[in-house]
Jmol script that loads the backbone (N, CA, C; Angstrom):
load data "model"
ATOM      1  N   UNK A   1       9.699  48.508 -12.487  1.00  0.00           N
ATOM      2  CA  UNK A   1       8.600  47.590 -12.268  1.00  0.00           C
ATOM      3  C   UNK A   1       7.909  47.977 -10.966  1.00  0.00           C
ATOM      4  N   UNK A   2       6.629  47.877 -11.355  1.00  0.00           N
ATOM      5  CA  UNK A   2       5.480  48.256 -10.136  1.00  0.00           C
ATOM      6  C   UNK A   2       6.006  47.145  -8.937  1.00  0.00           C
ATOM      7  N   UNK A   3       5.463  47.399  -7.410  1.00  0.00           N
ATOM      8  CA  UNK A   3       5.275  46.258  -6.592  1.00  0.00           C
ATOM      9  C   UNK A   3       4.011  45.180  -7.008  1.00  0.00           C
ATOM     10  N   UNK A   4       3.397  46.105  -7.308  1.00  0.00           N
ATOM     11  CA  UNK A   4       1.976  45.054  -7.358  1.00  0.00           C
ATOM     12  C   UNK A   4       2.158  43.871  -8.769  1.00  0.00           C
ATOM     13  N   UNK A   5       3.324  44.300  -9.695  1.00  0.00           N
ATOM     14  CA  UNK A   5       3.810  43.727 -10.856  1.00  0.00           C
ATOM     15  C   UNK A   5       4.579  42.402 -10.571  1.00  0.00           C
ATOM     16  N   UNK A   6       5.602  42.972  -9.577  1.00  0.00           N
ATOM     17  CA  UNK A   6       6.438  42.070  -8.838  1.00  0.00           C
ATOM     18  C   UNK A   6       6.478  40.823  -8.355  1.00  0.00           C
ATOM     19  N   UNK A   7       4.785  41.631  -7.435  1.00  0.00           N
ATOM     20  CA  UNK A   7       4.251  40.435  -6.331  1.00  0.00           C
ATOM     21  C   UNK A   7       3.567  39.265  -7.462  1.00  0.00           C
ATOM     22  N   UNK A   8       2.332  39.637  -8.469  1.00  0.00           N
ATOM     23  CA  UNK A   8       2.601  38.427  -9.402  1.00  0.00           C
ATOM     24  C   UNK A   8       3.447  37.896 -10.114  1.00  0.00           C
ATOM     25  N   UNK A   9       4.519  38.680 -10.465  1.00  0.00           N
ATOM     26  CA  UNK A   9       5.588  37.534 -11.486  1.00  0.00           C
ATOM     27  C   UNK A   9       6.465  36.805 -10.162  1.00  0.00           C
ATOM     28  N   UNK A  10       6.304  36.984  -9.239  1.00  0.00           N
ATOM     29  CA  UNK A  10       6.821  36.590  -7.566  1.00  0.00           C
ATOM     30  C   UNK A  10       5.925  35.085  -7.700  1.00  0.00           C
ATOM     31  N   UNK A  11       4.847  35.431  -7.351  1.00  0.00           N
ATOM     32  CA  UNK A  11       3.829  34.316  -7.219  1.00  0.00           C
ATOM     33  C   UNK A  11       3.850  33.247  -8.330  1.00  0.00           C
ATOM     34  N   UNK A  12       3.850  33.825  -9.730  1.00  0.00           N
ATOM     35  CA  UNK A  12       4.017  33.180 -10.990  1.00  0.00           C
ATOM     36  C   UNK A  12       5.107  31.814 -10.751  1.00  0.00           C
ATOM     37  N   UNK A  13       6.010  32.401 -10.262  1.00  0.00           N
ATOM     38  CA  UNK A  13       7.773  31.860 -10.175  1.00  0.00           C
ATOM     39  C   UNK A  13       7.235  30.556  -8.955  1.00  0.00           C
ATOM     40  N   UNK A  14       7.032  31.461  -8.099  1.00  0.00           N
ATOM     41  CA  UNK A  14       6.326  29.901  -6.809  1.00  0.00           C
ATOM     42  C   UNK A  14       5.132  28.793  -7.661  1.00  0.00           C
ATOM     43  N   UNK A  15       4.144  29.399  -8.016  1.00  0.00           N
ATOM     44  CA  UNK A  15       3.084  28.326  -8.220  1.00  0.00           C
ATOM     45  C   UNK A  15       4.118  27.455  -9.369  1.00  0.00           C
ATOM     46  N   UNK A  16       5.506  27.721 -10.458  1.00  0.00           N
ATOM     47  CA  UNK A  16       5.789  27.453 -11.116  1.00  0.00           C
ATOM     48  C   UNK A  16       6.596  26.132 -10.502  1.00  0.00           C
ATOM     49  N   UNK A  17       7.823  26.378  -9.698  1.00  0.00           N
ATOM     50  CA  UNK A  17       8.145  25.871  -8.583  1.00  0.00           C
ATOM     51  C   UNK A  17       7.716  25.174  -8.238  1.00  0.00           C
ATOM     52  N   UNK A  18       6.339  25.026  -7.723  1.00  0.00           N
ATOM     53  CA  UNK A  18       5.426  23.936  -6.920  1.00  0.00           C
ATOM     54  C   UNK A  18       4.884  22.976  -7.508  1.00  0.00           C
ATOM     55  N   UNK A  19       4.344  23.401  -9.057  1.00  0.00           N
ATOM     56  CA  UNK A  19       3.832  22.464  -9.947  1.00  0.00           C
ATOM     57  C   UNK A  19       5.227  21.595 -10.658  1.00  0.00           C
ATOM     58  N   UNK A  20       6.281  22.129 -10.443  1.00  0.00           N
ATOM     59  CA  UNK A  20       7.353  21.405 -11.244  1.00  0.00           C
ATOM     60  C   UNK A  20       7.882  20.070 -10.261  1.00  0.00           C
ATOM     61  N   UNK A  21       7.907  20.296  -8.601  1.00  0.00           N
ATOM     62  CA  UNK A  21       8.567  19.951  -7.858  1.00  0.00           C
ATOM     63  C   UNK A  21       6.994  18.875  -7.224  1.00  0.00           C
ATOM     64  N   UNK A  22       5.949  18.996  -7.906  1.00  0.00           N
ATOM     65  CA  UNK A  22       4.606  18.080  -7.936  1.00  0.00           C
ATOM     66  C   UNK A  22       4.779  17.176  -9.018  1.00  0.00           C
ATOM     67  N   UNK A  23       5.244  17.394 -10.065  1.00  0.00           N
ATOM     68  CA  UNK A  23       5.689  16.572 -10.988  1.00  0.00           C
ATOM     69  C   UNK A  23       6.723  15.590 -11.003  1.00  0.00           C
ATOM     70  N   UNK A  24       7.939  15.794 -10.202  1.00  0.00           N
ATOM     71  CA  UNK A  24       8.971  15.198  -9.776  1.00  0.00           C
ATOM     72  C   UNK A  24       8.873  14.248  -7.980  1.00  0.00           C
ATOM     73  N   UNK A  25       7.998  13.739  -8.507  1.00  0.00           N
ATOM     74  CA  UNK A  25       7.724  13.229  -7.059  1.00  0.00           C
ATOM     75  C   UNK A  25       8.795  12.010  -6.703  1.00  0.00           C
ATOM     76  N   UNK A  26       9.709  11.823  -7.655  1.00  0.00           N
ATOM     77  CA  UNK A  26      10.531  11.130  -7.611  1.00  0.00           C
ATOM     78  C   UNK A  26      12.185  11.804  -6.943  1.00  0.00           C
ATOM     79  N   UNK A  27      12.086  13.115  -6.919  1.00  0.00           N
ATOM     80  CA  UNK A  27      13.102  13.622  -6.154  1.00  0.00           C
ATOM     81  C   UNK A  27      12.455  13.804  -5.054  1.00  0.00           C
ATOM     82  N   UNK A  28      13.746  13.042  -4.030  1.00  0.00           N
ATOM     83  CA  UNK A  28      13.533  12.765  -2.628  1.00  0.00           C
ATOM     84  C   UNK A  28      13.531  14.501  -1.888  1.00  0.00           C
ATOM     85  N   UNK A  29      13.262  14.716  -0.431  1.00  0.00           N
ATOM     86  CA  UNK A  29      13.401  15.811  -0.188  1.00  0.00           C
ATOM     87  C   UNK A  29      14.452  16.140   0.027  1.00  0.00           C
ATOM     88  N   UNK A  30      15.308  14.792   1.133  1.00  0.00           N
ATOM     89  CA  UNK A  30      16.483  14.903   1.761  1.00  0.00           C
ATOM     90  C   UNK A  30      17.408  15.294   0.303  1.00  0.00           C
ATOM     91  N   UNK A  31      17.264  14.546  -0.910  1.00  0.00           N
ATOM     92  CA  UNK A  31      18.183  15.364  -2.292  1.00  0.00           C
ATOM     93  C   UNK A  31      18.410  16.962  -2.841  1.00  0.00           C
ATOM     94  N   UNK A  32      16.905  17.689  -2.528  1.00  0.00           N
ATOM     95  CA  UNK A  32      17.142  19.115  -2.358  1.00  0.00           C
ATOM     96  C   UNK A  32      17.628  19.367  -1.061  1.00  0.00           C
ATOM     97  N   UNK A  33      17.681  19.616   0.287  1.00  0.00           N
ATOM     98  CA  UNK A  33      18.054  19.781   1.148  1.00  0.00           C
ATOM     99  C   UNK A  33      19.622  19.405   1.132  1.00  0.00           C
ATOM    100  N   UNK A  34      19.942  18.162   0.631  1.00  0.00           N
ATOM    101  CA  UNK A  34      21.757  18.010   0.400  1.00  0.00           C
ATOM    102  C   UNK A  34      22.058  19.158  -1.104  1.00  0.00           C
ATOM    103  N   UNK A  35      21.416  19.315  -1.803  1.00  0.00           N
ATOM    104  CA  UNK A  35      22.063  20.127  -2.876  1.00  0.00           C
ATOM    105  C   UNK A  35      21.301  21.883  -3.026  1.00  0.00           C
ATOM    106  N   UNK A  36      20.506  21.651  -2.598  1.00  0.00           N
ATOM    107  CA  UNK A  36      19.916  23.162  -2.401  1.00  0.00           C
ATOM    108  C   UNK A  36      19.815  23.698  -1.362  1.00  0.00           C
ATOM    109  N   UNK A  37      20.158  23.252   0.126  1.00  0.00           N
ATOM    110  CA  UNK A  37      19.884  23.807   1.331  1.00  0.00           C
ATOM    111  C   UNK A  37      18.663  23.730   1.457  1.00  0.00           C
ATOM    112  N   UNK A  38      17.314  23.451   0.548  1.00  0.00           N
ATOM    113  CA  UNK A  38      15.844  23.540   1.426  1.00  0.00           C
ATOM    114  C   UNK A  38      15.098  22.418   0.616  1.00  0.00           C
ATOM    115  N   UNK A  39      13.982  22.019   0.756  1.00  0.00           N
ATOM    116  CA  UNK A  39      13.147  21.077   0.438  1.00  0.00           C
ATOM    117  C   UNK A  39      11.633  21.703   0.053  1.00  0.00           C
ATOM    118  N   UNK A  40      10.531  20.728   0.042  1.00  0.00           N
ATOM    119  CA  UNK A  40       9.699  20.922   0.076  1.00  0.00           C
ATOM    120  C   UNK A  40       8.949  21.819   1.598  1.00  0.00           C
ATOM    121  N   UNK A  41       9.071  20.898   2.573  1.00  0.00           N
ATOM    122  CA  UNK A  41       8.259  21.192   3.822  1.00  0.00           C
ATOM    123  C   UNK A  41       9.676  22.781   4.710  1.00  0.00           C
ATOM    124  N   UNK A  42      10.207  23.016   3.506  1.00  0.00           N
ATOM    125  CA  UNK A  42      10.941  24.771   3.586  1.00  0.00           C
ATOM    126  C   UNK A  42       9.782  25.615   3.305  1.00  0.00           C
ATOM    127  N   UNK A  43       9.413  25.059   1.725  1.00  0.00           N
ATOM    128  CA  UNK A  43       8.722  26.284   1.018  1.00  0.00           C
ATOM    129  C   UNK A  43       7.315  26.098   1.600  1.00  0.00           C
ATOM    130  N   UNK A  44       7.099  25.245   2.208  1.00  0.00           N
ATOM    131  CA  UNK A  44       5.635  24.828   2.875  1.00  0.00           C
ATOM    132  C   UNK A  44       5.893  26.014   4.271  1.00  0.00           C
ATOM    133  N   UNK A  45       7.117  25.989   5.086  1.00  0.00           N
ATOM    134  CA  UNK A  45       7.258  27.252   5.971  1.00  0.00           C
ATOM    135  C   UNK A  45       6.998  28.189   5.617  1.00  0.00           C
ATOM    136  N   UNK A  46       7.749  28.404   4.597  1.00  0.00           N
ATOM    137  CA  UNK A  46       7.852  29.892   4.074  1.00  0.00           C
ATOM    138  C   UNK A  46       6.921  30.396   4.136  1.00  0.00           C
ATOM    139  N   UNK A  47       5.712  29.506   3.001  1.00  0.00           N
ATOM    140  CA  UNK A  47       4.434  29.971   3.027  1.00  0.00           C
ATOM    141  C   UNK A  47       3.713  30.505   4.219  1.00  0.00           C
ATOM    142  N   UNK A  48       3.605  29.915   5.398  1.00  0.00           N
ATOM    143  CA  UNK A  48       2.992  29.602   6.407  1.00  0.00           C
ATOM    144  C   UNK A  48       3.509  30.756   7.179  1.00  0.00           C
ATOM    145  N   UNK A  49       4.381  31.356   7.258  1.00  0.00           N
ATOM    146  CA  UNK A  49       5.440  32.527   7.694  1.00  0.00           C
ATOM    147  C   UNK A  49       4.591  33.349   7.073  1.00  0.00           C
ATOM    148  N   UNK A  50       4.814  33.575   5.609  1.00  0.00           N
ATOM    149  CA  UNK A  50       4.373  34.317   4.404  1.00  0.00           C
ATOM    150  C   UNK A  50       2.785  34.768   5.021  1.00  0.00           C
ATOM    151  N   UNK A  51       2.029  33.613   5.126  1.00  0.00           N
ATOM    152  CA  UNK A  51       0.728  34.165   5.861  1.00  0.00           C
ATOM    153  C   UNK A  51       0.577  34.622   7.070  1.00  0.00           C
ATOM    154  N   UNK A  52       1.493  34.186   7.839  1.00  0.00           N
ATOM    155  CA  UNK A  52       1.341  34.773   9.293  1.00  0.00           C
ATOM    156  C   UNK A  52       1.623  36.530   9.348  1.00  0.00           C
ATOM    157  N   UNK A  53       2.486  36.479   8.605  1.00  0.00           N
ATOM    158  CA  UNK A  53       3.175  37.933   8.340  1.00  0.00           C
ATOM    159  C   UNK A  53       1.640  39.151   7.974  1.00  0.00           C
ATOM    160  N   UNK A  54       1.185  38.056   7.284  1.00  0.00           N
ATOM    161  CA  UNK A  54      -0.344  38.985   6.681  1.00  0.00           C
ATOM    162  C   UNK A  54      -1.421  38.958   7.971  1.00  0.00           C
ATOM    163  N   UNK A  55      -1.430  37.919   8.760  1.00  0.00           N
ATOM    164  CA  UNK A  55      -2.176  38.199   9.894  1.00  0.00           C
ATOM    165  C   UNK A  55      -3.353  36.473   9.355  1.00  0.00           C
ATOM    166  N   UNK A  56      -2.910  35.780   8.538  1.00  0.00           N
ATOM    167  CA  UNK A  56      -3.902  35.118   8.373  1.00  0.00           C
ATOM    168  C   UNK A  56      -3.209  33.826   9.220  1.00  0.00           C
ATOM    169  N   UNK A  57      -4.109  32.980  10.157  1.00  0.00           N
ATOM    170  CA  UNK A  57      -4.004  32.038  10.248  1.00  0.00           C
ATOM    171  C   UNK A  57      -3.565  30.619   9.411  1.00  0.00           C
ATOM    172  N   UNK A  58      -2.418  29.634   9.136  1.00  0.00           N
ATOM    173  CA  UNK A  58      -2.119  28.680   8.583  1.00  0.00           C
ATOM    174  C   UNK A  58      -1.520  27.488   9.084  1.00  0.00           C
ATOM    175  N   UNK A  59      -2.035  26.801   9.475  1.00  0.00           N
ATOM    176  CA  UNK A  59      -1.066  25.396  10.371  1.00  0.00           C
ATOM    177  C   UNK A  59      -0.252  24.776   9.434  1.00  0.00           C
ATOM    178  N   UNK A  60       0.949  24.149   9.744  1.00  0.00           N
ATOM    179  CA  UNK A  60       1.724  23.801   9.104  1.00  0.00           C
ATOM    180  C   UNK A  60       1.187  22.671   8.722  1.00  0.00           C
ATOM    181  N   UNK A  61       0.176  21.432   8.365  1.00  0.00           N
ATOM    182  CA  UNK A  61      -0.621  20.896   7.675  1.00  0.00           C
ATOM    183  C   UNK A  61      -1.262  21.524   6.364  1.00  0.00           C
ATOM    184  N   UNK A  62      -1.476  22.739   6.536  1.00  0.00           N
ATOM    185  CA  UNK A  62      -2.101  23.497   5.560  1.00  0.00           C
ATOM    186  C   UNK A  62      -1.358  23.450   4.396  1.00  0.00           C
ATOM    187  N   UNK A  63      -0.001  24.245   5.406  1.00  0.00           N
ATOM    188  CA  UNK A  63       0.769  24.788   4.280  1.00  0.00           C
ATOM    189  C   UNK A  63       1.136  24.118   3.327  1.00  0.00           C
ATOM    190  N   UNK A  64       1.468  22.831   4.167  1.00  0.00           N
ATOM    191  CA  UNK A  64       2.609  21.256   3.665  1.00  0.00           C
ATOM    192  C   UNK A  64       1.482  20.588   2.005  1.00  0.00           C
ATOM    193  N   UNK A  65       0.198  20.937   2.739  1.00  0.00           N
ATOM    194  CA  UNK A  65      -1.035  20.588   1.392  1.00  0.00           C
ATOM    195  C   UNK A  65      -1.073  21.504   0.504  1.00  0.00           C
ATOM    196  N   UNK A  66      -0.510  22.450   0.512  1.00  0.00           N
ATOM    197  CA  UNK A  66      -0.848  23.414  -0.376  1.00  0.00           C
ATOM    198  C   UNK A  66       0.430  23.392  -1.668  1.00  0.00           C
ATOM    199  N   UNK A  67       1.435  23.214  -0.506  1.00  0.00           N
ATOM    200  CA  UNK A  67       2.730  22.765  -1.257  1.00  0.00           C
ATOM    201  C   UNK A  67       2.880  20.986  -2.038  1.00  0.00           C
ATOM    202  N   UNK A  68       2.121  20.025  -1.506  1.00  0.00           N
ATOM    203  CA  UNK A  68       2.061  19.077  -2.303  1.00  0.00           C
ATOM    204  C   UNK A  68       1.663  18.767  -2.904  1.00  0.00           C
ATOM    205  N   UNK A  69       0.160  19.466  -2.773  1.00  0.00           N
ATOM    206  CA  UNK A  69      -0.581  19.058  -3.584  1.00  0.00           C
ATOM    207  C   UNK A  69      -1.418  18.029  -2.982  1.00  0.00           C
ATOM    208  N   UNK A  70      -1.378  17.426  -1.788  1.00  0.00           N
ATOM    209  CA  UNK A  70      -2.344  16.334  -1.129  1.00  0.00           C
ATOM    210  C   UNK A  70      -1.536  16.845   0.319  1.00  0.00           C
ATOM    211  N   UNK A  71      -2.833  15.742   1.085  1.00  0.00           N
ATOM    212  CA  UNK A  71      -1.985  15.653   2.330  1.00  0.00           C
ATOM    213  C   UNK A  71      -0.496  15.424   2.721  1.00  0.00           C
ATOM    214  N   UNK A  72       0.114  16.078   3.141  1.00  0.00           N
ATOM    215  CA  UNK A  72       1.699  15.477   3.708  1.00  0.00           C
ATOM    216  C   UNK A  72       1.796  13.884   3.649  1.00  0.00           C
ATOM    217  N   UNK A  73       1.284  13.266   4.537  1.00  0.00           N
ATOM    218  CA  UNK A  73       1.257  11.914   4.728  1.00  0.00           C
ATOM    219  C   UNK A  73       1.071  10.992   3.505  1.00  0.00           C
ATOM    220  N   UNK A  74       0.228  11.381   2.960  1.00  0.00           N
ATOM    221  CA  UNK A  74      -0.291  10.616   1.990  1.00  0.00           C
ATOM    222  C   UNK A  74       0.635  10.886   0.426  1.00  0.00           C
ATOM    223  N   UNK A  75       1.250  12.139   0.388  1.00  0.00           N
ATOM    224  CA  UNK A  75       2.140  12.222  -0.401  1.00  0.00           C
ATOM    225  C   UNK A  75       3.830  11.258   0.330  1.00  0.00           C
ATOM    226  N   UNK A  76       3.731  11.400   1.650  1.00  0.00           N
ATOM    227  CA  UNK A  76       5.235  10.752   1.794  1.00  0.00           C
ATOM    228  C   UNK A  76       4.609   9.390   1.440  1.00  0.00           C
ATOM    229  N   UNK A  77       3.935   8.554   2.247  1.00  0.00           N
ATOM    230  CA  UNK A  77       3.888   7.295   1.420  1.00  0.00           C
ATOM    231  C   UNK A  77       3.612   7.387   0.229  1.00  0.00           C
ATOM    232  N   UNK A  78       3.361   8.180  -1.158  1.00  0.00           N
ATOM    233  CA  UNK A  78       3.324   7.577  -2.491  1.00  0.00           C
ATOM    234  C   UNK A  78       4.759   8.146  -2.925  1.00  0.00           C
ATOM    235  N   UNK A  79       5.740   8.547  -1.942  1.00  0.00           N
ATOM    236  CA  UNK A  79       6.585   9.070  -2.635  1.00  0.00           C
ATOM    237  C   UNK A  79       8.451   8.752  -1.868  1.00  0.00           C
ATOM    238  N   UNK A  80       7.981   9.044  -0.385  1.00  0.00           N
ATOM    239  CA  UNK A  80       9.309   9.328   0.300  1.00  0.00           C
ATOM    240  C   UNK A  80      10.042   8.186   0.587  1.00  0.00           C
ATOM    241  N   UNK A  81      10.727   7.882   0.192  1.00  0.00           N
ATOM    242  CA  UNK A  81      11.792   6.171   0.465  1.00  0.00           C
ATOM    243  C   UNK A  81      12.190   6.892   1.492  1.00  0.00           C
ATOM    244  N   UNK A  82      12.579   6.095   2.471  1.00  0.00           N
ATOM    245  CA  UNK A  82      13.530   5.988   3.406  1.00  0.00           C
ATOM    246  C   UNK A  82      15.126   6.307   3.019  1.00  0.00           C
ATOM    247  N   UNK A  83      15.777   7.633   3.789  1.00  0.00           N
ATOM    248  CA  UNK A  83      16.913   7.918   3.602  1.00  0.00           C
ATOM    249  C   UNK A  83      18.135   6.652   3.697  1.00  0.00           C
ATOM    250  N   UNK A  84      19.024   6.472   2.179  1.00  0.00           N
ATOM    251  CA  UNK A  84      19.846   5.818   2.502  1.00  0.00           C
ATOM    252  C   UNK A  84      20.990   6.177   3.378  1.00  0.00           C
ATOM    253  N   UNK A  85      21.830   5.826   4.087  1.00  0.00           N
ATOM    254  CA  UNK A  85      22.867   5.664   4.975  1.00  0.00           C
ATOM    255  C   UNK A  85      23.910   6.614   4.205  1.00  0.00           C
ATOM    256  N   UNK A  86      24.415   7.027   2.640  1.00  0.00           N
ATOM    257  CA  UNK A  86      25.131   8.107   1.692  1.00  0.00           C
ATOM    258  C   UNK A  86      24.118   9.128   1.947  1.00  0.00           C
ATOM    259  N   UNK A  87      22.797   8.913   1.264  1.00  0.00           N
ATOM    260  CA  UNK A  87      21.912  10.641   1.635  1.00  0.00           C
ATOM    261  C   UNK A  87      22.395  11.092   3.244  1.00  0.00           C
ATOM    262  N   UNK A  88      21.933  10.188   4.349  1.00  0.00           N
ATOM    263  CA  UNK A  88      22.065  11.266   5.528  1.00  0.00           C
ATOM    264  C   UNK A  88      23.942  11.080   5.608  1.00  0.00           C
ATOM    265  N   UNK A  89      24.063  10.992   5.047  1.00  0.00           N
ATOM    266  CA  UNK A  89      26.702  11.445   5.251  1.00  0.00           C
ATOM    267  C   UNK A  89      26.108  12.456   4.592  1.00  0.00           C
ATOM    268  N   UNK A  90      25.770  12.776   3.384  1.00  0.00           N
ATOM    269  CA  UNK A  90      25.779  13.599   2.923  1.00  0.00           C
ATOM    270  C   UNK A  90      25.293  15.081   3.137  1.00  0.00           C
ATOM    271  N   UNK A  91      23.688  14.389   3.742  1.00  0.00           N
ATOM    272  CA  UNK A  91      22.882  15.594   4.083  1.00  0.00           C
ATOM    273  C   UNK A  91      23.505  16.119   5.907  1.00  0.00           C
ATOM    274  N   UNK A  92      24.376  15.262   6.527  1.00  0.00           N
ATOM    275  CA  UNK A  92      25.410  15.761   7.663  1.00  0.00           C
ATOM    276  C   UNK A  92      26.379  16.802   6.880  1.00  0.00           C
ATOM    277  N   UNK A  93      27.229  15.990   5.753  1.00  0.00           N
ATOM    278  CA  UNK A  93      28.113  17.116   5.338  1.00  0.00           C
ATOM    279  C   UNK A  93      27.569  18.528   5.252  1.00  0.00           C
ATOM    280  N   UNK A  94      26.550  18.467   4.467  1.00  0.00           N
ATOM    281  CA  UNK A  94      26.011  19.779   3.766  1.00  0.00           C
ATOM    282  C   UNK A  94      25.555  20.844   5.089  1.00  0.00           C
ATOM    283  N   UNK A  95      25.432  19.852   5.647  1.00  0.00           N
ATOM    284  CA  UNK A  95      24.792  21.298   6.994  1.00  0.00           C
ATOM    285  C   UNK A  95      25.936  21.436   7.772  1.00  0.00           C
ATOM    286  N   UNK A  96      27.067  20.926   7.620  1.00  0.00           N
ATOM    287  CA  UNK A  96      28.603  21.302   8.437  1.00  0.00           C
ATOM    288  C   UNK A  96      28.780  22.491   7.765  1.00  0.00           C
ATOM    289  N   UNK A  97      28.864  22.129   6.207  1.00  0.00           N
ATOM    290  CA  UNK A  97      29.198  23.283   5.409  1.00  0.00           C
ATOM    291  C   UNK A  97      28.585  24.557   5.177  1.00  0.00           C
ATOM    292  N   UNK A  98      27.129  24.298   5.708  1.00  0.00           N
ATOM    293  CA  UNK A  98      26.132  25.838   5.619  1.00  0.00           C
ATOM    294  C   UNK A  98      26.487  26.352   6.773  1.00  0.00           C
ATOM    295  N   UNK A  99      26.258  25.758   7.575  1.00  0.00           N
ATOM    296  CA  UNK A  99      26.974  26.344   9.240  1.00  0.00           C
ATOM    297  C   UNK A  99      27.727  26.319   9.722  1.00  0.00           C
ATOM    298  N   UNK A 100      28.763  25.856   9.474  1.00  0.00           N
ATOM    299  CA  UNK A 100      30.300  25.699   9.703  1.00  0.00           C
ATOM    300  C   UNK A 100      31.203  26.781   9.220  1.00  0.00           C
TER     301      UNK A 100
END
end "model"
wireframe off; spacefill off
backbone 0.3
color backbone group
């Protein structure tokens, strides 16, 4: 497989990702972050990395919109409950265990 092949079925896989995880606005972030190690405002870095690397300017506002699909803010209030008191034991365990 070509690079230039790569880099779209690469991209394919993210925009796929993003629209699935836009659909599920009902999974909290702190729930990927306890079971996957990363969240949304990860792949919103990544991106933002991803462009810097190219030389293009991206503020992490950008990125976070690009990844939600709306503003940050305006997606946590239609979406982000407040972590229960089990999510953050949990989301403590999980980062003992990635770095530990």
């Amino acid at each position: 497989m070509d690079e230039a092949t790569r880099t779209e079925l690469e991209a394919a896989a993210f925009r796929r990702l993003r629209d699935h995880l836009l659909a599920r606005g009902d999974v909290q972030n702190i729930d990927l972050m306890i079971l996957a190690g990363f969240c949304r405002n990860c792949l919103a870095d990544w991106y933002r990395e991803a462009a810097e690397a190219k030389g293009l300017s991206l503020t992490k506002d950008e990125a976070r919109e690009i990844v939600y699909g709306e503003p940050f803010a305006q997606w946590k209030a239609k979406h982000q409950a407040e972590a229960t008191p089990e999510q953050l034991a949990a989301f403590e365990a999980a980062q003992k265990k990635s770095h530990g």
